[in-house]
N, C-alpha and C positions, 0 to 999 in steps of 0.2 A: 528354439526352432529358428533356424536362418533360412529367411525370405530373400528369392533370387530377383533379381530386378528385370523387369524386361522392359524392352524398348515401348513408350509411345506412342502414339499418330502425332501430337505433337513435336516430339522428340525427332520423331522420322523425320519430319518434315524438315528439318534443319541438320539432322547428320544423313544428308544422301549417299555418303558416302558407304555406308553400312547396308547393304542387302538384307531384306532380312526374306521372314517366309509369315504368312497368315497362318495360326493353326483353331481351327474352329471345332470346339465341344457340340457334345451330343446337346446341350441346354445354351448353344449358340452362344457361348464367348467365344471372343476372340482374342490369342495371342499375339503378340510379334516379337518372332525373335530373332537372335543374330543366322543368316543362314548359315555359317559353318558348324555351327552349333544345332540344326536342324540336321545335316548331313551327317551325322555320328549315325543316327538309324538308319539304318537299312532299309527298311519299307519308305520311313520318309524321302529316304536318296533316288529310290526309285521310283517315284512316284515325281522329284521334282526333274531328273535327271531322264525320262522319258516322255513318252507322245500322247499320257494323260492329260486331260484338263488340267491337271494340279500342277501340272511344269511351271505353270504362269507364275505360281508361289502362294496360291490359296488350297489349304486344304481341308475338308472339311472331315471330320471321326464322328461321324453317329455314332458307333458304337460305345467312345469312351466320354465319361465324364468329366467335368470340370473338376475336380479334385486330382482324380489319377491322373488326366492330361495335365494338367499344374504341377503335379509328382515326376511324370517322366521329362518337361519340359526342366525344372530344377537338374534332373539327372542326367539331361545333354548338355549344362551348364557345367555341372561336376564334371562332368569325362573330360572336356575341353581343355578344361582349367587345371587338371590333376594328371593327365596323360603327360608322361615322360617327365614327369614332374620329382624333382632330385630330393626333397623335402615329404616330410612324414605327409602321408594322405588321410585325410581325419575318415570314420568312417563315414558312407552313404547311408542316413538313417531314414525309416519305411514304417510307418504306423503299422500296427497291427489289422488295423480294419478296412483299409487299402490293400494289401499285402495280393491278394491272391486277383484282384480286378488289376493292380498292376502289372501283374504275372501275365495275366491273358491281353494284356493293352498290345 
C-alpha cells in the first residue's frame, strides 16, 4: 500500500512558498495539502474559488471520514501526478470497504 505524504505545520512553516488548503474530517483531522492538488475537485474548487467561508483555505467535511477523506486526498495526489503523464499509469487502488462511502464522498 503506498502512503502519500502530506505537507506538515512544521513543514509549512518553512516552505511558504507552497499554498496549500486545510481539509478537516467528520472526527476533526486535519490535512494539508498542496493546493493545486485540492483544486482537481470540483466541489473543493468551488468552495475555495468563491464567497464561502472556505475561500480562506479551511475546510471542513462533517460528512466524510478520516479514512475516505485520506482516500480521496491520496487520489488528488494520483491525478496530478499521473495527468498527461507519457509513462504507464499504475492503477488507482480502493479497498473494498471504502468503496461505496468513496463513491458518495
Amino acid at each position: 500500500v503506498q502512503r502519500m505524504h502530506y505537507i506538515t505545520i512544521k513543514q509549512m512553516a518553512s516552505l511558504d512558498e507552497i499554498e496549500t488548503v486545510k481539509l478537516i474530517s467528520m472526527e476533526d483531522h486535519h490535512f494539508y495539502i498542496d493546493r493545486r492538488c485540492a483544486m482537481v475537485s470540483g466541489t473543493i474548487r468551488a468552495m475555495l474559488e468563491g464567497s464561502f467561508a472556505e475561500s480562506r483555505g479551511c475546510i471542513t467535511l462533517p460528512e466524510i471520514s478520516t479514512p475516505v477523506l485520506e482516500k480521496l486526498i491520496q487520489y488528488l495526489y494520483y491525478k496530478v501526478k499521473y495527468t498527461n503523464s507519457t509513462s504507464r499509469v499504475p492503477e488507482f487502488e480502493i479497498a473494498p470497504d471504502i468503496a461505496l462511502e468513496l463513491l458518495m464522498a
